[in-house]
C-alpha positions as CSV (number, residue, x, y, z in Angstrom):
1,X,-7.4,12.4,-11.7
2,X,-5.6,12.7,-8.2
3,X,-8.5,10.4,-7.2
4,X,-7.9,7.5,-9.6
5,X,-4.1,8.2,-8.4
6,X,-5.2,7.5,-4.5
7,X,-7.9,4.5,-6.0
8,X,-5.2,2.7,-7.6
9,X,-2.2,3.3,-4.6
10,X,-4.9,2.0,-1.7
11,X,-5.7,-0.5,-4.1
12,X,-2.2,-2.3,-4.0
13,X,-1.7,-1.5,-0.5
14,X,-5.0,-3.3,0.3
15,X,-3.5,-6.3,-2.2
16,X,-0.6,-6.3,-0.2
17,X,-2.3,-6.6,3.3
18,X,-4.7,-9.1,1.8
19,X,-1.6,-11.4,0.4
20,X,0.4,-11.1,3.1
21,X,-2.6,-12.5,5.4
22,X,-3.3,-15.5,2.5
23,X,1.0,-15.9,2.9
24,X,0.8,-16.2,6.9
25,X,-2.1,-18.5,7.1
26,X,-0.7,-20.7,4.0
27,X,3.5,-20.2,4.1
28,X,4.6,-19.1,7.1
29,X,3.8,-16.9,10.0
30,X,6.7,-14.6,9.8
31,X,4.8,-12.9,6.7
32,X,2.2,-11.6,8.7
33,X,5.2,-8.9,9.8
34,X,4.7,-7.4,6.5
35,X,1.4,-7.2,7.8
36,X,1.6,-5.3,10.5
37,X,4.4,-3.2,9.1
38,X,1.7,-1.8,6.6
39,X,-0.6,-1.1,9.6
40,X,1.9,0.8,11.6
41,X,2.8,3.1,8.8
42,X,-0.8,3.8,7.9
43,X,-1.2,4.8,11.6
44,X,1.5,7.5,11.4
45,X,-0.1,8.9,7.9
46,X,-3.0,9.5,10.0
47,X,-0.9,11.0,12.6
48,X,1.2,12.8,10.6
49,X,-0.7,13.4,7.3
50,X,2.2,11.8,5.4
51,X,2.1,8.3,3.9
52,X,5.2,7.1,3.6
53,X,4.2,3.8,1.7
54,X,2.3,6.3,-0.5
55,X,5.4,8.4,-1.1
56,X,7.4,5.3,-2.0
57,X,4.5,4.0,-4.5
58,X,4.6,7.8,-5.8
59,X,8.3,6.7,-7.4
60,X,6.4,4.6,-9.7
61,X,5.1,7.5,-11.6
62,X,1.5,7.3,-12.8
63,X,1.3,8.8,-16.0
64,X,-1.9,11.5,-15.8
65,X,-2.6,11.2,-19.3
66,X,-1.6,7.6,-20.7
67,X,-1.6,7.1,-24.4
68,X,-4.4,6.1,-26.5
């Protein structure tokens, strides 16, 4: 289960990466901030072995078993 969790919290981080690049090619430049902003704290969960991005999608609360 703990790796549909991480599936499904690198999925939207990926989405968010992704739109923000389709947003600074399309909008405006300043979006591809959010861009790098998601980079640099993926390099200090690899440095530190803490995500905080992942920490701050934890508050959403996945439910482990979801109703049927």
């Amino acid at each position: 289960m703990e790796d549909k969790v991480l599936r499904v919290r690198d999925g939207i981080t990926g989405a968010a990466v992704l739109g923000s690049v389709v947003l600074g090619f399309k909008i405006n430049a300043l979006w591809f901030l959010l861009t790098g902003l998601i980079g640099a704290l993926l390099v200090l969960s690899a440095g530190f072995g803490v995500c905080f991005l992942y920490s701050f999608l934890g508050q959403c609360r996945m439910r482990k078993n979801p109703p049927q």
